[in-house]
C-alpha positions in Angstrom: -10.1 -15.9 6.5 -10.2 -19.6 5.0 -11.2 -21.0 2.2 -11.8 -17.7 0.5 -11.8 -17.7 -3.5 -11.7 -14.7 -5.7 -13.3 -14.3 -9.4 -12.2 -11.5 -11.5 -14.8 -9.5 -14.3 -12.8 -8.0 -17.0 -15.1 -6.1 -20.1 -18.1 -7.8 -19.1 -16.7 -11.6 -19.1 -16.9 -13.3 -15.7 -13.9 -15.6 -15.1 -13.5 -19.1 -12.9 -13.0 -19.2 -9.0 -9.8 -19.0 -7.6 -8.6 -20.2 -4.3 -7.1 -17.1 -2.3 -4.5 -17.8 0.3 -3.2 -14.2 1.2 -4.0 -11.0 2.7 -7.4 -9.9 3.9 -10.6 -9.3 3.0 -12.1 -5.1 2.2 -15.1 -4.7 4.4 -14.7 -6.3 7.9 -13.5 -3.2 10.5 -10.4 -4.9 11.2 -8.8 -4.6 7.7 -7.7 -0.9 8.0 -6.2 -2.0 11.4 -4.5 -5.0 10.2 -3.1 -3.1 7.0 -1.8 -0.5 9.4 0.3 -3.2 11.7 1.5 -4.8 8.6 3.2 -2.1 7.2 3.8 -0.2 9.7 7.7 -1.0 9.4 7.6 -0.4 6.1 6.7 3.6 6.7 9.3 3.9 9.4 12.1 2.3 7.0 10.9 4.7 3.8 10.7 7.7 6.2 14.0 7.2 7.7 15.7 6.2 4.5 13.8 9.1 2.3 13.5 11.4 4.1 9.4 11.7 3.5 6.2 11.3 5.5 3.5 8.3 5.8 0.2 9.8 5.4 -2.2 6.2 5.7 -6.2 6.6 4.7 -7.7 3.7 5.3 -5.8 0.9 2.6 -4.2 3.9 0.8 -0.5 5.3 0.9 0.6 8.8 0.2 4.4 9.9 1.0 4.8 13.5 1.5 8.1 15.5 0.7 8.8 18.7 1.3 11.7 21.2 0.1 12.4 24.2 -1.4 13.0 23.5 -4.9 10.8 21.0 -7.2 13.4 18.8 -8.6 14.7 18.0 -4.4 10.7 17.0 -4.2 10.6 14.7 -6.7 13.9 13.2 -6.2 12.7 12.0 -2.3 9.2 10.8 -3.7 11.2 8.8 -6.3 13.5 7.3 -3.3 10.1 6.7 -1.9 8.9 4.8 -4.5 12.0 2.8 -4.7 12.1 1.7 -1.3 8.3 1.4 -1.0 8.9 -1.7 -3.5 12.0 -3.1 -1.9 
């Protein structure tokens, strides 16, 4: 998890290293584990305040709302979103 580096290709053209300080690496079977406990609070506090579901697959985030009308749906998933990036 130490001096890690990171080198984005964009269209074809390779840029420089850079040093990478945060967060952890895709590949190792502790990643999906480690994603989980990090934000785990973060699904209980969008749940609660949202009133949506955490669905987790592996190092992806789905919120699930359910009502009876469309426009109630998409205003929870829309609270979601807001306090996802709070």
């Amino acid at each position: 998890m130490s001096e890690r580096k990171v080198r984005l290709v964009i269209n074809g053209q390779v840029g420089g290293d850079h040093p990478v300080n945060t967060g952890i690496p895709q590949g190792p079977p502790a990643s999906p584990i480690l994603f989980t406990i990090y934000l785990s609070r973060l699904f209980e506090y969008v749940e609660r305040r949202a009133g949506v579901k955490a669905l987790s697959f592996v190092d992806d985030v789905e919120w699930l709302a359910e009502g009876k009308m469309e426009d109630s749906i998409c205003d929870k998933l829309e609270m979601a979103a807001t306090f996802a990036q709070q």
